[in-house]
C-alpha positions in Angstrom: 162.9 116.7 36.4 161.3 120.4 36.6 157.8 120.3 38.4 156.1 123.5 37.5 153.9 125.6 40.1 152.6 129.2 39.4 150.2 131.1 41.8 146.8 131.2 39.7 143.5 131.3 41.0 142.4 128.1 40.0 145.4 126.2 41.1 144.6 126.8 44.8 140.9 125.3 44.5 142.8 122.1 42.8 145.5 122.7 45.7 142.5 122.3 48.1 141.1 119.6 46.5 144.1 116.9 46.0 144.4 118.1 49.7 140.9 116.8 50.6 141.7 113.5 48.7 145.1 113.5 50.1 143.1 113.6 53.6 140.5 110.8 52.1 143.2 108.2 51.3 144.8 108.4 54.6 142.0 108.5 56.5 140.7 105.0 55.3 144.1 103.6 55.9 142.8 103.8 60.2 146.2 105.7 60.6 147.3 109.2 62.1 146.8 112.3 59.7 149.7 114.1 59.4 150.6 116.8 58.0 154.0 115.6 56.3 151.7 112.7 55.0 148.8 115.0 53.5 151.7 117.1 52.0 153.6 114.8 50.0 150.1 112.7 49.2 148.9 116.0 48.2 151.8 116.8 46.0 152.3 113.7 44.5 148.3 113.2 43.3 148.7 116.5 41.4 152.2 115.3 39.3 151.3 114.0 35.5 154.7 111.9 36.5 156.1 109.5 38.7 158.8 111.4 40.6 162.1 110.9 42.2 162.8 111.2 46.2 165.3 114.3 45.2 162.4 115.5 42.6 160.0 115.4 45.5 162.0 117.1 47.5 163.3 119.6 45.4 159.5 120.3 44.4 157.5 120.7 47.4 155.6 123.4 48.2 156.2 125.0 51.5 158.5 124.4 54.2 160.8 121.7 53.3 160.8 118.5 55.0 164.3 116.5 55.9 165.4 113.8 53.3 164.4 111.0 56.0 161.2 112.2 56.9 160.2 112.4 53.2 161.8 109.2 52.7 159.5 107.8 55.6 156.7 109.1 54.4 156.9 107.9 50.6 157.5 104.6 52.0 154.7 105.0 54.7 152.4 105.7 51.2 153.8 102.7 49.5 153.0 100.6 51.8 149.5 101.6 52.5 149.1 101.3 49.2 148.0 104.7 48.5 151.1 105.7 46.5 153.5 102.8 44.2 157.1 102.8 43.9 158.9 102.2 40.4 162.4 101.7 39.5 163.1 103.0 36.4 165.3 102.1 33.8 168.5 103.7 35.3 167.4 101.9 38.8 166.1 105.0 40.4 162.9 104.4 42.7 160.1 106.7 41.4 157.0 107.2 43.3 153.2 108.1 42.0 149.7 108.3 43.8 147.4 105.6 43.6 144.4 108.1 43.9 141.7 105.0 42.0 142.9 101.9 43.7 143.0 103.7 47.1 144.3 101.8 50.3 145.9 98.9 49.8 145.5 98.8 46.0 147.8 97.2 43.3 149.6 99.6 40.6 148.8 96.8 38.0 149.6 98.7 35.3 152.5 99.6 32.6 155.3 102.1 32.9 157.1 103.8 30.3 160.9 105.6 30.7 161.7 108.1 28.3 165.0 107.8 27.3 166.0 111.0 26.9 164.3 113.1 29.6 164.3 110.0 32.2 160.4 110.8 33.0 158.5 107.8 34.4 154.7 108.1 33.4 151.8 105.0 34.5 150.0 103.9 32.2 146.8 103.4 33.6 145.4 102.5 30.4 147.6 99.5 29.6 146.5 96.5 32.9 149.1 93.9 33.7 147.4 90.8 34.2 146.9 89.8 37.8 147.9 85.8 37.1 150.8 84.5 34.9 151.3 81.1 33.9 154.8 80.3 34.7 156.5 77.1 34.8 156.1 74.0 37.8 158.0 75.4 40.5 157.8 79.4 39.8 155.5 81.5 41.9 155.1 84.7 41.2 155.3 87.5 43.9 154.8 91.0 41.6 154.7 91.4 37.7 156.3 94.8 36.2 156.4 95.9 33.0 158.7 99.0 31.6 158.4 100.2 28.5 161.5 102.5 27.3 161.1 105.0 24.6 160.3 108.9 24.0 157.8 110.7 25.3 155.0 113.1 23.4 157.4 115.7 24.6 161.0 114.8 23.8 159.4 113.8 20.4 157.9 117.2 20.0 161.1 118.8 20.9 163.0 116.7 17.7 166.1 117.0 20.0 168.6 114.2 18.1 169.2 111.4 20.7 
């Protein structure tokens, strides 16, 4: 997936400020600010989409960080609950900023696939319920839901499937 940056004047006062949220969110986690951390909090709080570890990766501004440390640090996120992890359809994890729920928050919300670009997007507007009534004997641990489809902009672009 291609994550666009350009060098406009405007983009480095939103730079800044996903930056200051970036530093927000971890801050109320009680844990050490680093600057790996703020970086790929940062970067992931500007995306419209959940990305890939290689998208991530690929798409950072700056100096590049090693495969592991990024893969530390999504998972650090994840599980402070300031960023969530999706698998998509083809079983590739995805990862997205939880910038409203903040620390230890839930992602209790939809996720469409788009079958033709593979682009994740949350769908903040559409709430999982938080209970499920499930037979004697089931307890649920996590409820997902992924819808598969086209997005606005493989639609737009009529491509045949």
């Amino acid at each position: 997936m291609a994550v666009m940056h350009t060098n406009h004047p405007q983009e480095s006062s939103t730079e800044s400020s996903t930056e200051a949220k970036a530093e927000t969110l971890i801050r109320a986690t009680g844990a050490r600010l680093t600057q790996p951390r703020i970086r790929v909090l940062s970067f992931l709080l500007a995306q419209q989409r959940a990305l890939t570890h290689h998208d991530v990766l690929a798409a950072l501004p700056g100096d590049k960080l090693d495969a592991v440390t990024l893969y530390r640090v999504l998972e650090w996120l994840v599980e402070q609950g300031i960023a969530h992890r999706i698998e998509g359809a083809d079983h590739v994890w995805r990862f997205s900023a939880n910038p409203a729920e903040g620390a230890h928050g839930s992602h209790g919300h939809a996720h469409f696939h788009c079958t033709r670009c593979a682009a994740v997007t949350c769908m903040s507007g559409m709430p999982l319920p938080a209970r499920m009534k499930l037979p004697e004997g089931f307890i649920s641990e996590e409820v997902s839901l992924l819808i598969k489809g086209t997005c606005p902009q493989c639609a737009d672009d009529g491509a045949p499937r």
